[in-house]
C-alpha positions in Angstrom: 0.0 0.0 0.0 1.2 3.1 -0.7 2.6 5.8 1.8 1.9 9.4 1.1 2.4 12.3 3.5 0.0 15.5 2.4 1.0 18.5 2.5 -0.3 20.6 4.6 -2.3 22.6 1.9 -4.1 19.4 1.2 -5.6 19.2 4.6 -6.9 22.5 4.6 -9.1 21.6 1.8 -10.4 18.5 3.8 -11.4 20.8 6.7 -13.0 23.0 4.1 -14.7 20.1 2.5 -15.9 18.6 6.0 -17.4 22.0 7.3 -19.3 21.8 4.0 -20.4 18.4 4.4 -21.5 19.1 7.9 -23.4 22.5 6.7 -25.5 20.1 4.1 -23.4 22.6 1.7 -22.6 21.3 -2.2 -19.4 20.8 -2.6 -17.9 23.5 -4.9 -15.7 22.1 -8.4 -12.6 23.5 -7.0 -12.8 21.1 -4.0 -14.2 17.7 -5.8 -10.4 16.6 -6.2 -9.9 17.0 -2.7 -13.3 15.0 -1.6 -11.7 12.0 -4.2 -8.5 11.8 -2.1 -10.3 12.1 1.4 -12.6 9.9 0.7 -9.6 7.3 -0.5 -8.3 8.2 3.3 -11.4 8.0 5.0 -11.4 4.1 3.1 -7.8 3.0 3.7 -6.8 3.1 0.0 -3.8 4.7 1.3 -1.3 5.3 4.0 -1.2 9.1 5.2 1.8 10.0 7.2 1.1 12.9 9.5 3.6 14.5 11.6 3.1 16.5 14.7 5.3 19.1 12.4 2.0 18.4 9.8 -0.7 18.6 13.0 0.7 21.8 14.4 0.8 23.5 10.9 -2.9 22.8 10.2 -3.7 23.9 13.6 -2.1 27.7 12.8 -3.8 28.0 9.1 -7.3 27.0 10.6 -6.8 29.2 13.5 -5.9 31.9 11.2 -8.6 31.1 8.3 -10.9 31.0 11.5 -9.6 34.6 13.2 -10.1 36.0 9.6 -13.7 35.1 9.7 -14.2 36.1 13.1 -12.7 39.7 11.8 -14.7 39.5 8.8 -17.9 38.8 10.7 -17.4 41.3 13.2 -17.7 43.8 10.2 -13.5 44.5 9.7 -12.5 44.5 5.9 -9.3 42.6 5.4 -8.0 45.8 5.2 -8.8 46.9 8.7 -7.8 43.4 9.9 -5.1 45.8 12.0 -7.4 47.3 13.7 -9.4 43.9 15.1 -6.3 43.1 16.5 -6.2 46.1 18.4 -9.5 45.8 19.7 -8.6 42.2 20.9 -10.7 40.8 19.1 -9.8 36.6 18.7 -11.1 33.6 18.9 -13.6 32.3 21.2 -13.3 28.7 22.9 -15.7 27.4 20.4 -13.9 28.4 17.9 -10.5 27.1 18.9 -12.4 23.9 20.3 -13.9 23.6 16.6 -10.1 24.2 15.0 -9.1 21.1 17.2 -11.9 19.4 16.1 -11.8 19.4 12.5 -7.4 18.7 13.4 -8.4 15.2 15.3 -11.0 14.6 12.7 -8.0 14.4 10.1 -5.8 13.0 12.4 -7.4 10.1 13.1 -7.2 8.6 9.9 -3.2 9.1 9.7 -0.3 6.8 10.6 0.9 9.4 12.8 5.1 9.5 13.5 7.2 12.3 13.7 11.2 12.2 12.9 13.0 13.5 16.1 16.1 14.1 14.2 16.1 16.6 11.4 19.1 17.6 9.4 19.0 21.4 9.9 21.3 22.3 7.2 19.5 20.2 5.0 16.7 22.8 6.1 18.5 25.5 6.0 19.9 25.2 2.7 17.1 25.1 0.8 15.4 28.1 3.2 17.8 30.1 2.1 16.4 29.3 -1.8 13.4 30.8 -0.7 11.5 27.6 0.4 9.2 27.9 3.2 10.8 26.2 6.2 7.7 24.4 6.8 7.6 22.7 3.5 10.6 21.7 3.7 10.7 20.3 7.1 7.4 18.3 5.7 9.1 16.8 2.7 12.3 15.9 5.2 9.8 14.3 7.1 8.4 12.3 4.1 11.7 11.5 3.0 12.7 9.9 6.6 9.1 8.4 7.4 9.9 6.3 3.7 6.8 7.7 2.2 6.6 6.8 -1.6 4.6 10.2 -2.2 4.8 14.2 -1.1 1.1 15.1 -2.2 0.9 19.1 -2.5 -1.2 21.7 -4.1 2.1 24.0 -4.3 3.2 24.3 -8.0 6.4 25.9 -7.1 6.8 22.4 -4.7 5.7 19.9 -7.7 7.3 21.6 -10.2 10.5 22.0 -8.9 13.1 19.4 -10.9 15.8 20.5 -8.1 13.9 19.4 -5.1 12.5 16.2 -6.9 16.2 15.3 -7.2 17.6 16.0 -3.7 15.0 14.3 -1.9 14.3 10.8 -1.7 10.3 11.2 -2.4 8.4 11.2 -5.3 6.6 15.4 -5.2 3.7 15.3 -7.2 0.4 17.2 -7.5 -2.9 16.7 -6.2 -4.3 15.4 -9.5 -1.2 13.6 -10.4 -1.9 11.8 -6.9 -5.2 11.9 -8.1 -4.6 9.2 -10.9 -2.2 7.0 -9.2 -4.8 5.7 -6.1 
């Protein structure tokens, strides 16, 4: 069976497809991919490798997707999104409790391992080619966990012929992914 660890950008999209799901919301086009692959991890089709480096990075993008609403809601344009801050505006502990919901809800259907020893100028180095840290730490992790896939939505990630070289797993795009379970 194969062993794939998603990118973090991948699980967003499943926490966006199960609030629409439990909202009795149509699924928009954009997201149908997505709702193929869960579903394929919901059924065991394939192994998902999720880090605690993967866990704590969905946590801060919901929180922040989430604060955004809040902002938005509280009648801030993204523009004034400064000034929400300085009313203290944040999240309640709904909110956050929902956040950690949605995170266990993914969670759950991972083989979850994290690699305790990370080669930091492995990290470094390719930081300093303006990679985000985090993606890199994630494909390190993929590369060390043995996984036979990094899944991503990141085109500078998927199409990059210098990172598909230096590490030891195959980075491919959602819909390549897509075709291959």
């Amino acid at each position: 069976m194969l062993r794939v660890m998603l990118d973090t950008n991948v699980l967003v999209k499943f926490a966006f497809i199960y609030n629409k799901l439990d909202s009795n919301k149509i699924l928009p086009k954009n997201l149908k991919k997505f709702d193929i692959i869960l579903k394929k991890l919901e059924s065991s089709k394939f192994f998902n490798v999720m880090s605690r480096w993967n866990k704590m990075e969905l946590r801060d993008v919901l929180m922040k997707l989430k604060l955004s609403e809040t902002f938005l809601l509280s009648g801030f344009s993204v523009d004034e999104f400064r000034d929400a801050k300085q009313e203290k505006i944040g999240l309640s502990k709904g909110d956050i409790d929902s956040v950690n919901n949605i995170v266990f809800n993914i969670w759950k259907f991972c083989e979850r391992s994290t690699a305790t020893e990370l080669n930091m100028v492995k990290i470094e180095k390719w930081n300093k080619k303006d990679y985000s840290t985090m993606d890199i730490i994630l494909l390190h992790q993929a590369e060390l966990h043995k996984c036979d896939y990094f899944v991503t939505n990141d085109k500078k990630l998927y199409l990059s012929e210098e990172l598909k070289k230096y590490f030891d797993v195959k980075i491919c795009s959602v819909n390549e992914f897509k075709s291959k379970i």
